[in-house]
N, C-alpha and C positions, 0 to 999 in steps of 0.2 A: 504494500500500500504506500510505502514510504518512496520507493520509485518512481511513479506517479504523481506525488502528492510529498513534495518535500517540505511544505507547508508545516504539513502536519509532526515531521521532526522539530521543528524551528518550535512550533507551540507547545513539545512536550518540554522542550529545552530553556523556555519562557518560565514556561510552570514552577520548572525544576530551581532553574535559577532565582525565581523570586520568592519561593519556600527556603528556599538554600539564606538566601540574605535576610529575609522575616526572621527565620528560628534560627541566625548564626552558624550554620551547619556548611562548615567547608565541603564535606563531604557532596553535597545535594550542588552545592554553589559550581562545583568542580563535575558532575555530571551532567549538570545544566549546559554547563560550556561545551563535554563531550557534543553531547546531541545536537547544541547549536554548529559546531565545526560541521556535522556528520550532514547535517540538512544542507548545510552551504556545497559539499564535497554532491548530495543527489542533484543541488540544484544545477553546480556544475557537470556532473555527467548527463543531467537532461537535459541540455541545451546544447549539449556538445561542446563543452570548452574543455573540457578535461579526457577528451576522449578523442583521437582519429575518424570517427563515424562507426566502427565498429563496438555498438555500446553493446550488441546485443548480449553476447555471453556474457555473464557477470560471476565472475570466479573472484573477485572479490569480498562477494554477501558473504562467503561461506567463512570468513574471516570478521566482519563488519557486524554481521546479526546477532551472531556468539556474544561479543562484546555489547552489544546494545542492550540483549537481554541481561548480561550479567551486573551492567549496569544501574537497570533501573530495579533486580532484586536488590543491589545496594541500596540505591535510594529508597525501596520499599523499608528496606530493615534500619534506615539511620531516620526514616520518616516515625517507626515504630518506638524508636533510641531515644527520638524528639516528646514523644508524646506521653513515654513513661515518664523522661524528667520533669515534664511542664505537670503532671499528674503527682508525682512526689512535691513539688513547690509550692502544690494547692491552687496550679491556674493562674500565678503569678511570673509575668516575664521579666524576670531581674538580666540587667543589661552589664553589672556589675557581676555576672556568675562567668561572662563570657572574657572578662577581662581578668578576672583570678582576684588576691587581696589587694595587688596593685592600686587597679580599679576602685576598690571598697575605702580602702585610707584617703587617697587622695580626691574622691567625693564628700569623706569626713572634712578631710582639710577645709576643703570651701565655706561648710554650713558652721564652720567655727569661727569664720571671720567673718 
């Protein structure tokens, strides 16, 4: 479908990427990018710029798809990763958990002065 319709790579890659930056999740941020490259790479082999005119055989996918799926079971299990922490925190997005104690003292600093 994604041959056809490299659209539709670019939008899971959208998804991915703006969950990835919401919940600080390099992991999802970093598949997001995968999938955005991988739509750019079908859109160039659909238009023929990446290819001689012989697109037809694609002895690529069989390399390309592997990883796509394994991929987005990544993102399924770090989306899973995302949703126990926020569940342990009590539904609170602390922006200070992402930065480590760093973050925490020198927020203190501020509201002391």
């Amino acid at each position: 479908i994604f041959i056809e319709y490299p659209f539709l790579a670019a939008l899971i890659g959208v998804i991915l990427l703006a969950l990835g930056w919401y919940l600080r999740r390099r992991t999802l941020t970093g598949i997001g990018i995968i999938w955005l490259l991988y739509a750019g790479y079908e859109t160039g082999m659909q238009r023929r710029w990446l290819c001689s005119g012989e697109c037809d055989i694609r002895i690529d996918l069989l390399v390309i798809y592997p990883i796509l799926v394994l991929t987005l079971t990544v993102a399924g299990v770090s989306l899973l990763l995302a949703r126990k922490e926020w569940g342990q925190r009590g539904g609170r997005h602390e922006e200070s958990s992402h930065h480590g104690s760093r973050g925490r003292s020198a927020s203190r600093g501020r509201d002391r002065k």
